[in-house]
C-alpha positions as CSV (number, residue, x, y, z in Angstrom):
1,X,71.1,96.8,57.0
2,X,73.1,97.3,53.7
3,X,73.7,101.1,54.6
4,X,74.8,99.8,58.1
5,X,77.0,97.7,56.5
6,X,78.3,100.5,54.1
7,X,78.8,103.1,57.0
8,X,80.6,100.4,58.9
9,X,83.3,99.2,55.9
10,X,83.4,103.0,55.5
11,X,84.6,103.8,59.5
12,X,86.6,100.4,60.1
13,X,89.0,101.5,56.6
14,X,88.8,105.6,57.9
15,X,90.3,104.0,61.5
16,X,93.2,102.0,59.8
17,X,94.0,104.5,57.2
18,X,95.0,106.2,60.0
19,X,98.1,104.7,60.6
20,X,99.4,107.1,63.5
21,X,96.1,106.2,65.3
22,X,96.0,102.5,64.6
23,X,100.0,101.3,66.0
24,X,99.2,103.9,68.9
25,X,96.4,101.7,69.7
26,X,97.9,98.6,69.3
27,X,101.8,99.7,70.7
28,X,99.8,101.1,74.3
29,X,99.0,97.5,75.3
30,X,102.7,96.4,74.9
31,X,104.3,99.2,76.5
32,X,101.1,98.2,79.2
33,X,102.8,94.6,80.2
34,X,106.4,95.4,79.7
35,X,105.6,98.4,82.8
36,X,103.2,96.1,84.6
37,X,105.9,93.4,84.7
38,X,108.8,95.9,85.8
39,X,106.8,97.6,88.5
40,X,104.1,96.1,89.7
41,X,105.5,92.4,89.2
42,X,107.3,92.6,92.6
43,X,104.4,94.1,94.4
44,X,102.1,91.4,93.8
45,X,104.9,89.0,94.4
46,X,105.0,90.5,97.7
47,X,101.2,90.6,98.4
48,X,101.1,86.7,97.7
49,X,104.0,86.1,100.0
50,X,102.5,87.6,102.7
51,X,99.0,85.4,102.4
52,X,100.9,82.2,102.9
53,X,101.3,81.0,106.8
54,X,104.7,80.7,108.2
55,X,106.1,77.3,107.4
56,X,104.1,76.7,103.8
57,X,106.2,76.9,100.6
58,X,105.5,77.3,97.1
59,X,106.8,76.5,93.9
60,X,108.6,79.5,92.4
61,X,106.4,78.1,89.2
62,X,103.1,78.3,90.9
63,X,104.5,82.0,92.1
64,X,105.0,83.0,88.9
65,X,102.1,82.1,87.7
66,X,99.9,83.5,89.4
67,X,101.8,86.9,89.2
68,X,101.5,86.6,85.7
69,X,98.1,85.9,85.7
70,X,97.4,88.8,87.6
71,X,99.5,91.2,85.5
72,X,97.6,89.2,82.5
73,X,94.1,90.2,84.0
74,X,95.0,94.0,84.8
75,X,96.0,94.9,81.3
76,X,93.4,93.6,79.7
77,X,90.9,94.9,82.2
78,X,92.1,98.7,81.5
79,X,93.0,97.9,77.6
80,X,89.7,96.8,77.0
81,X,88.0,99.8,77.7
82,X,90.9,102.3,77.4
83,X,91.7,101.1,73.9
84,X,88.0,101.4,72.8
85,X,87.9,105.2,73.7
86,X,90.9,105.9,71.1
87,X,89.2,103.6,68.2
88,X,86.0,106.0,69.0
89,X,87.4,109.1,68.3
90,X,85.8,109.0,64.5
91,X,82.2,109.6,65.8
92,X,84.0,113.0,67.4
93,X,85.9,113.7,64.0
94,X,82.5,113.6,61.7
95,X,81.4,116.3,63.9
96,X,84.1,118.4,63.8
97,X,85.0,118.2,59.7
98,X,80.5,118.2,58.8
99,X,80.7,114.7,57.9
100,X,78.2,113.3,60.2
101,X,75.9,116.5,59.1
102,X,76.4,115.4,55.5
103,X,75.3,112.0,55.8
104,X,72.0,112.7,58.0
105,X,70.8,114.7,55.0
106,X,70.5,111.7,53.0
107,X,68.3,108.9,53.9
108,X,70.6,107.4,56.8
109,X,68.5,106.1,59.8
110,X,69.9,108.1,63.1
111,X,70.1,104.7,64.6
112,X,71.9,102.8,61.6
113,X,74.5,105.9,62.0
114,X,75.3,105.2,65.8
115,X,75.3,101.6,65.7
116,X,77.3,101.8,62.9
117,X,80.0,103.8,64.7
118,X,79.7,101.5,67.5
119,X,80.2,98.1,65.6
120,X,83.1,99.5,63.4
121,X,84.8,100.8,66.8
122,X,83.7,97.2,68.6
123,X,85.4,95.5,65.4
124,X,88.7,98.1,65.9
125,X,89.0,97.6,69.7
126,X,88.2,93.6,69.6
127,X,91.0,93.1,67.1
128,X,93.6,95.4,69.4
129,X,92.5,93.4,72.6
130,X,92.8,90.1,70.9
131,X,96.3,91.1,69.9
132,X,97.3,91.6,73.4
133,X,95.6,88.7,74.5
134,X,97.6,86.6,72.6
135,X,100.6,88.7,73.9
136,X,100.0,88.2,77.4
137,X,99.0,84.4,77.1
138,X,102.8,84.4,75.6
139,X,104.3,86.3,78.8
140,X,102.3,83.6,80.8
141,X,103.9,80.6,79.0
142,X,107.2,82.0,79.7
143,X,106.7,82.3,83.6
144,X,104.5,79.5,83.9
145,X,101.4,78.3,82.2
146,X,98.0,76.9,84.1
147,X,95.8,78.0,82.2
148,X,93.3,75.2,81.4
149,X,91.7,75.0,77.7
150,X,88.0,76.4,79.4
151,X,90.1,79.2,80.7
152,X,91.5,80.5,77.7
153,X,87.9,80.1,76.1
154,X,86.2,81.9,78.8
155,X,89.3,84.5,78.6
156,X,88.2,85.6,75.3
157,X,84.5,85.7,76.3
158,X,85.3,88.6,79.2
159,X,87.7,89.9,76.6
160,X,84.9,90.0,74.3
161,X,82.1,91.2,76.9
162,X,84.5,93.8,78.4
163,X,85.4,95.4,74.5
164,X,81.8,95.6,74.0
165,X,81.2,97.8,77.3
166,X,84.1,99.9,76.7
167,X,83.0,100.6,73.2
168,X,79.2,100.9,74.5
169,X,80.4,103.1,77.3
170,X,83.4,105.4,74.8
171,X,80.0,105.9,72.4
172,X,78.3,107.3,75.0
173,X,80.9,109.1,76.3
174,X,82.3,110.4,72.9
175,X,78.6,111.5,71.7
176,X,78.7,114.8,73.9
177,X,82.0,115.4,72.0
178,X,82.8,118.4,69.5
179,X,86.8,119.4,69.5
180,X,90.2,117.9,69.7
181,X,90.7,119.2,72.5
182,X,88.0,117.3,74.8
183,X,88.8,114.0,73.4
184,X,92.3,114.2,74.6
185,X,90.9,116.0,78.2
186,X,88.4,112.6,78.4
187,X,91.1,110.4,77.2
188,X,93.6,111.2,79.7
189,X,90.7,111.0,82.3
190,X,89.7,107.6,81.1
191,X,93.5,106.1,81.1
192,X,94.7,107.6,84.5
193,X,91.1,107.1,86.2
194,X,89.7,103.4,85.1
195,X,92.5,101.6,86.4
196,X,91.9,102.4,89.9
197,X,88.0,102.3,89.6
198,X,88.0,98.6,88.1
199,X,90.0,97.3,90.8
200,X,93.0,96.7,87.7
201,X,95.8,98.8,89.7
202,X,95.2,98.1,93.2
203,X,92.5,95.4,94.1
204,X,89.1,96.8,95.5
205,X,89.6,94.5,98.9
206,X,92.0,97.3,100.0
207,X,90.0,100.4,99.2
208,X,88.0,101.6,102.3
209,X,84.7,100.1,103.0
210,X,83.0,102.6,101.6
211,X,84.3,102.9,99.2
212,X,84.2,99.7,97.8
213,X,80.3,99.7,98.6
214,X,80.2,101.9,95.4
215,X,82.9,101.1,93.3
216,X,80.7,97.4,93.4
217,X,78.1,99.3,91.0
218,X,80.0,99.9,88.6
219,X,80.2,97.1,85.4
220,X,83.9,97.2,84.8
221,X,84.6,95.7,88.3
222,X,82.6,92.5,87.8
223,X,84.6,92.3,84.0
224,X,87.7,92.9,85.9
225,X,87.0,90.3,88.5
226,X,85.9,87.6,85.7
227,X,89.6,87.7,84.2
228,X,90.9,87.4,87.8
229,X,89.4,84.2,87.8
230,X,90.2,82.7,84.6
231,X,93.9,83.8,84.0
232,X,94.4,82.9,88.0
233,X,92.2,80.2,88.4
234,X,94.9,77.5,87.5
235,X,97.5,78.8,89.5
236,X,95.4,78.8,92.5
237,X,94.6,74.5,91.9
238,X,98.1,74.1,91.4
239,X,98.9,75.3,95.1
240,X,96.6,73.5,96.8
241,X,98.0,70.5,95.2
242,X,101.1,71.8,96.7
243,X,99.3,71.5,100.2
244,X,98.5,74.9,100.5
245,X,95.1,74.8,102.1
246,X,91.7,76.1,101.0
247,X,91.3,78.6,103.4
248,X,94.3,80.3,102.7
249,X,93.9,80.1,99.0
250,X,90.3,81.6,99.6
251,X,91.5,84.9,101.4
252,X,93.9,85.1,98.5
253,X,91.5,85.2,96.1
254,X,89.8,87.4,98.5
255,X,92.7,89.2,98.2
256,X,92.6,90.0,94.3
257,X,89.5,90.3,94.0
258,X,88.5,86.8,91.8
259,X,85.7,87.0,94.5
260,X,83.8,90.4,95.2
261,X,80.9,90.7,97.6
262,X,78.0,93.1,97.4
263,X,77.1,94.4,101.0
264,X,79.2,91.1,102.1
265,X,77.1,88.9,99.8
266,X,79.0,86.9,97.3
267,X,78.6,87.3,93.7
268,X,78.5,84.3,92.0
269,X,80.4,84.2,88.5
270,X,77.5,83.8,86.6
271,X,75.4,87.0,88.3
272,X,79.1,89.3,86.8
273,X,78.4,87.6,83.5
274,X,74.6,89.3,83.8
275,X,75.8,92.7,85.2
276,X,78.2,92.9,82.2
277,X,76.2,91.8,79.6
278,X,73.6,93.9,80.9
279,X,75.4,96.9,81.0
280,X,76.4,96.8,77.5
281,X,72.9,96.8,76.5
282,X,71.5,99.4,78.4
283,X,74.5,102.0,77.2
284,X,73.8,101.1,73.8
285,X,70.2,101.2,74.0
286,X,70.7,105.0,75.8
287,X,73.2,105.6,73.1
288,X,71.1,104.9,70.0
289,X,68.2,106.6,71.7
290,X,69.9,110.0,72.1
291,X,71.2,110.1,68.9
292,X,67.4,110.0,67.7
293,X,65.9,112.2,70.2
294,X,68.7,114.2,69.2
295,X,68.0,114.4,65.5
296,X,64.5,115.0,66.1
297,X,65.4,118.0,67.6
298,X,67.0,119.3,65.2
């Protein structure tokens, strides 16, 4: 554990000496909500509009809201695990200047070297993500806050849960890595790719069928879905105290995806918590192991 610790002090100062790397990291989430709110603000306005029965009215407060809160949920939802793969790029780096060689000559455990990468980049990414957490919960104030005090707690838990499967999955990932090169082809993949797949850019209810039947395997759905319901969750309370009723607030949140169905069978908030968590610990567990198998090899 103390040369865990050592390798991890070691990788968290390497990733913050690196100052170019480090206000990339934390600038990209900014430059995130300010886009998000330009261009994609009026598209969800619209999408909302049109889920609301002739002759029902909203507050513009409740509107903004829950705009907001959806802008909120799809930044995060791609920062999380986008973020993670640029924190990762050490493990790649080791390879490429011997380091990594150097240090499995002495008497470092395989596995105490990849968790080590993985908690140091877990450590980066979480204090990124928390940044623009805090960002966007000050964006929400401004167009209108309903976000209860269990909502912003459970916020930070799928902020938390969703670092920790970007991180597990960018360690993965990142492992089969060897030159500059690839980690900017996978990067690029990664940022222009996940938003779609997680449902962030354009919810999953308006993929086709099929599509959605697989996109609801993969993890970062369920984590995307969880911070639909928590940044979102308020705004929807707030209309039906408006009289908006519950059947027309339920196709909404049909709608953007704060409920997803597997093969038409609801998935209960709880069961995402389980996929997610689960997730994480099967990509570690298949990234510590082939970094031994690896070594063995050799």
């Amino acid at each position: 554990m103390k040369t865990m610790g050592i390798l991890i002090r070691r990788n968290v100062k390497l990733f913050f000496k690196d100052k170019g790397l480090f206000f990339t990291s934390l600038i990209t989430p900014m430059i995130l909500l300010v886009l998000y709110a330009t261009f994609l603000g009026n598209v969800y306005r619209d999408s909302f509009f049109m889920s609301i029965p002739e002759g029902m009215t909203v507050s513009d407060q409740a509107m903004e809201g829950m705009v907001a809160g959806q802008l909120f949920s799809s930044l995060l939802a791609v920062c999380c695990v986008t973020v993670a793969f640029c924190s990762n790029m050490l493990m790649v780096q080791d390879k490429m200047t011997g380091a990594r060689k150097d240090m499995l000559i002495t008497p470092v455990k395989p596995s105490a070297l990849a968790l080590s990468y993985y908690v140091s980049t877990l450590i980066s990414t979480l204090l990124i993500c928390v940044v623009a957490t805090l960002m966007c919960m000050l964006y929400v104030a401004t167009q209108g806050w309903f976000l209860s005090a269990l909502d912003v707690g459970l916020i930070f838990v799928d902020v938390l849960l969703l670092v920790m499967f970007g991180t597990a999955l960018s360690s993965l990932v990142n492992f089969f890595l060897s030159s500059q090169g690839q980690i900017s082809a996978v990067g690029t993949i990664v940022s222009s790719g996940y938003g779609f797949l997680c449902g962030a850019y354009m919810p999953i209810s308006q993929f086709p069928e099929g599509l959605q039947k697989v996109i609801a395997f993969l993890p970062g759905t369920y984590g995307t879905s969880l911070l639909r319901r928590h940044t979102m969750r308020g705004s929807f309370l707030a209309m039906e105290k408006e009289g908006i009723p519950s059947s027309v607030i339920k196709v909404m949140e049909d709608v953007v995806d704060c409920n997803l169905y597997f093969y038409d069978k609801p998935v209960e908030e709880w069961t995402m918590f389980v996929i997610l968590g689960g997730s994480v610990v099967f990509l570690i567990g298949v990234y510590v192991l082939i970094h031994m198998l690896s070594q063995k090899r050799k």
